[in-house]
N, C-alpha and C positions, 0 to 999 in steps of 0.2 A: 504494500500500500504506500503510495506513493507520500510526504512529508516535504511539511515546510520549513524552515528550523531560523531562527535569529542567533545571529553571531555576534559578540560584546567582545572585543578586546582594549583594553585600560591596561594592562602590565608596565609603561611608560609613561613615556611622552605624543602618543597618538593616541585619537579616538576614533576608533574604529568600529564600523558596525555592519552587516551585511547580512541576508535574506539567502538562502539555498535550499533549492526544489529538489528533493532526492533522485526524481526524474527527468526533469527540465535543466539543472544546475543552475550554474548562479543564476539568480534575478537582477541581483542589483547589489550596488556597496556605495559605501560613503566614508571617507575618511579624512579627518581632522587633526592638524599639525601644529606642536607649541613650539615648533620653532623657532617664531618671532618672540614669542614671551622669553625661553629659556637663552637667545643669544644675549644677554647683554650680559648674562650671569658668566656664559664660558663652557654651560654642562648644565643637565638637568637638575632641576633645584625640586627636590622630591612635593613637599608642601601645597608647592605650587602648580605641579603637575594633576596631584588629585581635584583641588581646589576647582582646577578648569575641565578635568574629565566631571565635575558635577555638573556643571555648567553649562557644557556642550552635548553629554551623552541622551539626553531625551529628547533636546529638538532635534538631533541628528536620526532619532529612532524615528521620528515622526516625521520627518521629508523623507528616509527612505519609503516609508510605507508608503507614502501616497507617490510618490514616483513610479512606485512598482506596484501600484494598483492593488494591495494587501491589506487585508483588514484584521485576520486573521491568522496563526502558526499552528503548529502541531507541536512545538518544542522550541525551548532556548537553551543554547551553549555560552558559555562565558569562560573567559579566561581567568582560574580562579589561582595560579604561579603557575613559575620562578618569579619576580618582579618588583617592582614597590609596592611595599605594603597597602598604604595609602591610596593607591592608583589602582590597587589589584580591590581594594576593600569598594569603591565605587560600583567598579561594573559589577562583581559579586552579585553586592546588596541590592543595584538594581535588577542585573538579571534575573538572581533571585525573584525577587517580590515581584517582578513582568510574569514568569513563570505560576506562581502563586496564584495570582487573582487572574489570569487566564485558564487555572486549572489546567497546566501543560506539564508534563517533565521538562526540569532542566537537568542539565549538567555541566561541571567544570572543567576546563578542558588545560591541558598543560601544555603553555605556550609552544615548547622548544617542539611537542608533536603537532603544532600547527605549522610550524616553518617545515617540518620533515616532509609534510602531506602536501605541501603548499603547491609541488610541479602535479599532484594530481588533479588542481583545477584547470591543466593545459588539455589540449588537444595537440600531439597525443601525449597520453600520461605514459611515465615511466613504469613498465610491469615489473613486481613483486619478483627475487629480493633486487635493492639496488640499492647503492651507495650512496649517502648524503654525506657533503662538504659544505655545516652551516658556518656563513661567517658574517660575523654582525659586530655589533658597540660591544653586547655583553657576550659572545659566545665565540670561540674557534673550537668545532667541534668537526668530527670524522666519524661518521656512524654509520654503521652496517643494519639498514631494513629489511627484515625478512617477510614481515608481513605486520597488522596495523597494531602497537601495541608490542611489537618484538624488535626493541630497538638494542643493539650493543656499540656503548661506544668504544671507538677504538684509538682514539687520540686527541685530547684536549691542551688547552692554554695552560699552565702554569703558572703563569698571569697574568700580564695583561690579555685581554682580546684582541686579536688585530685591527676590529673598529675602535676600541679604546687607544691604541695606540696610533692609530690615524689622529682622531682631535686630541690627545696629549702633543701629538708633535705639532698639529697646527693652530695650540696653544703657546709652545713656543715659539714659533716660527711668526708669532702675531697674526694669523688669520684667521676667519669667520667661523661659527659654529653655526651649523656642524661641520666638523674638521674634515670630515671623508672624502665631499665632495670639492671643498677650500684646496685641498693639496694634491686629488684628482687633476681639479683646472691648473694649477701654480705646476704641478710637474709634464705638462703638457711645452711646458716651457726651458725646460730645464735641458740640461747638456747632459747626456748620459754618462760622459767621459770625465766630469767634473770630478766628480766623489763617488767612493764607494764604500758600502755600509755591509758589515757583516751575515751573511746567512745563517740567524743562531738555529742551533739543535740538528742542523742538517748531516751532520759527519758522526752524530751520535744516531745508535741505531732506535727504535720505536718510533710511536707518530703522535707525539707531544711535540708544544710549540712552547715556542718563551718569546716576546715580543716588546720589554718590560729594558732590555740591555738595547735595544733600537733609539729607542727616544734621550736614552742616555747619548748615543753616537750622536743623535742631531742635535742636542745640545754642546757637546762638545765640540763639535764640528763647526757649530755658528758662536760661538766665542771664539774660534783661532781664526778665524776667516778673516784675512787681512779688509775685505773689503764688505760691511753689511747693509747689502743694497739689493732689489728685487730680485737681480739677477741671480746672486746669490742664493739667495729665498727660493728661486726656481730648481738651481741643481740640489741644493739639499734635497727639495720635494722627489725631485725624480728620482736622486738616490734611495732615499728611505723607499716611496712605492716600488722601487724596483727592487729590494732585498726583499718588500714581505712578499710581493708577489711571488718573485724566484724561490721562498720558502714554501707559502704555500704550494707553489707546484711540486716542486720536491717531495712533500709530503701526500700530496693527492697520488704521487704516482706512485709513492712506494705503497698507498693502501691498495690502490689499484692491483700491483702487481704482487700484496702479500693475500688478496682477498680472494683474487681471482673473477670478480663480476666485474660486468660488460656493460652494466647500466648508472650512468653519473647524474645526480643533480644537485644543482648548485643551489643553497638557498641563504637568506640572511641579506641583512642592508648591503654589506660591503660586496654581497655578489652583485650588485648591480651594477659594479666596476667595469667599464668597458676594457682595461688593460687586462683585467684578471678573466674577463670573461674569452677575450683573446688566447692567450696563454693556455686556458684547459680547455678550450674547445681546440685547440692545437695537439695537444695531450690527448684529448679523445681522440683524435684521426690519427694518431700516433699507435695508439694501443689497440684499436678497432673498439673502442670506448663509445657506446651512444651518449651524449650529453644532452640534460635539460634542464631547465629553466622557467621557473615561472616568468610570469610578466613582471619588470621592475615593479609597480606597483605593487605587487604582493610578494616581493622581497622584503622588504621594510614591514611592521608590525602592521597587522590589517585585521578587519572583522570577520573578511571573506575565507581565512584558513582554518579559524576556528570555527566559525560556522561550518565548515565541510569535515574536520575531526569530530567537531560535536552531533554531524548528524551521526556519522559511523558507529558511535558509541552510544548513542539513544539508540539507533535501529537496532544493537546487538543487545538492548535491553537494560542497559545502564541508566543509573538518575541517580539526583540526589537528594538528601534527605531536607527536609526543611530547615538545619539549620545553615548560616552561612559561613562559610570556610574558607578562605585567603591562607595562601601560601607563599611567604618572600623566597624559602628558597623548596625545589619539589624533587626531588631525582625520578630520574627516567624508568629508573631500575624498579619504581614502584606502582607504573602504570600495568596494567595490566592485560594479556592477550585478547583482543573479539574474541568470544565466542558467537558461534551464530547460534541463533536463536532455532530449537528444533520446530 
């Protein structure tokens, strides 16, 4: 029987919401960015993030509905962690009580399996098992999908994320937040040949990342810099995006080639990188590697991937119970397999 389902993700600094028809697919999404609020800060200011996901989350509920001609759902999923507390406790408490007084199941859904599933809202989707390389602000993850709910990861950050380590460097470097795409444009400019920044963790063997001894190079590299002028500013950039990308490739291949699947996809803000998206689509045709992709817009945190985890796990008979639950931090290792429903 076919299902409508409302998607709520608040885990940030976005407000995201989205509608999907178990049979038709998406209907519709809407999504809302504090970007202008949180740049003058430098980085998300938690407080302030919740304060405006109150703010924005119900009229956004209510122009998607009437966009998408919906009066009515069969279920709400909400992103209830990993995240800010604060940002996670909003959509919660709204999904929740939407759920309530519609007399629907809801469910919470754990963000980082919304970015996994997220190349499933493409045409075509990636068939089951297949490789995720999420990389985002908070996450550098390498995870082996075998099917929905059977996630092992097989190499993470240490610490920093390589999105955090993009706006830390383009906090030094004095440019805009968000740093990703600030040092994205600024290394577009830069001289490849200027400077060269070290590839950490690559000559050690496993598929752990450290990203954290980076930012330290670019500071130390823009103090001895006899000259600090834009130009300059440009080759650090291209330096630094060219060590994490040449990392992360390094490390995508070696999961590639310790894993042995054939099917790639890339997901998280910092895959919407057109350098890095270059690089392992290169890599794919290299290995005989299918690569995919969602659409940038559902790279970055959206309503429309938890809406499509959250239907998965209503349809497999899951819900939650009335009271509400926020999670700042969730491990993967405690989601649990679909079963289908006999």
């Amino acid at each position: 029987m076919a299902s409508v389902i409302l998607g709520i993700e608040t885990s940030c600094d976005e407000t995201g919401v989205a509608l999907y028809h178990t049979k038709q697919g998406l209907l519709g999404h809407a999504l809302y960015s504090q970007v202008a609020l949180h740049a003058q800060y430098g980085g998300v200011v938690p407080e302030l993030a919740a304060r405006d996901h109150i703010r924005k989350l119900i009229p956004l509920i209510k122009t998607l509905f009437h966009d998408c001609q919906i009066n009515t759902v069969d279920g709400v999923a909400y992103t209830a962690g990993p995240g800010l507390i604060g940002a996670l406790l909003v959509g919660t408490s709204v999904g929740r009580s939407l759920a309530w007084g519609w007399q629907v199941p809801a469910i919470g859904v754990h963000h980082m399996e919304g970015h996994l599933l997220a190349a499933m809202l493409e045409t075509p989707a990636p068939p089951f098992p297949f490789f995720v390389f999420v990389v985002s602000c908070g996450h550098t993850q390498l995870v082996h999908v075998a099917a929905v709910g059977q996630y092992t990861v097989l190499g993470e950050s240490v610490d920093d994320a390589a999105g955090e380590a993009f706006d830390k460097t383009a906090k030094l470097l004095g440019l805009g937040y968000p740093g990703g795409p600030a040092v994205a444009r600024l290394a577009k400019q830069g001289n490849p040949d200027t400077f060269h920044f070290p590839r950490p963790m690559t000559r050690k063997p496993g598929l752990n990342f450290s990203f954290s001894g980076l930012k330290t190079a670019v500071l130390t590299t823009w103090k001895k810099a006899p000259v600090h002028d834009e130009q300059t500013r440009a080759d650090i950039a291209r330096a630094f995006e060219d060590a994490v990308i040449d990392t992360l490739a390094i490390k995508c291949r070696r999961a590639l080639q310790e894993t042995g699947l054939k099917n790639l996809v890339i997901a998280g803000g910092v895959g919407a990188n057109q350098s890095l998206r270059q690089h392992l689509s290169a890599l794919g045709q290299k290995m005989n590697v299918d690569v995919y992709y969602p659409r940038p817009i559902f790279c970055t945190d959206n309503g429309a991937m938890i809406a499509y985890a959250g239907a998965l796990r209503l349809a497999a008979g899951e819900y939650e119970p009335l009271a509400i639950e926020a999670r700042a931090r969730w491990s993967m290792n405690d989601l649990p397999l679909i079963q289908k429903k006999s």
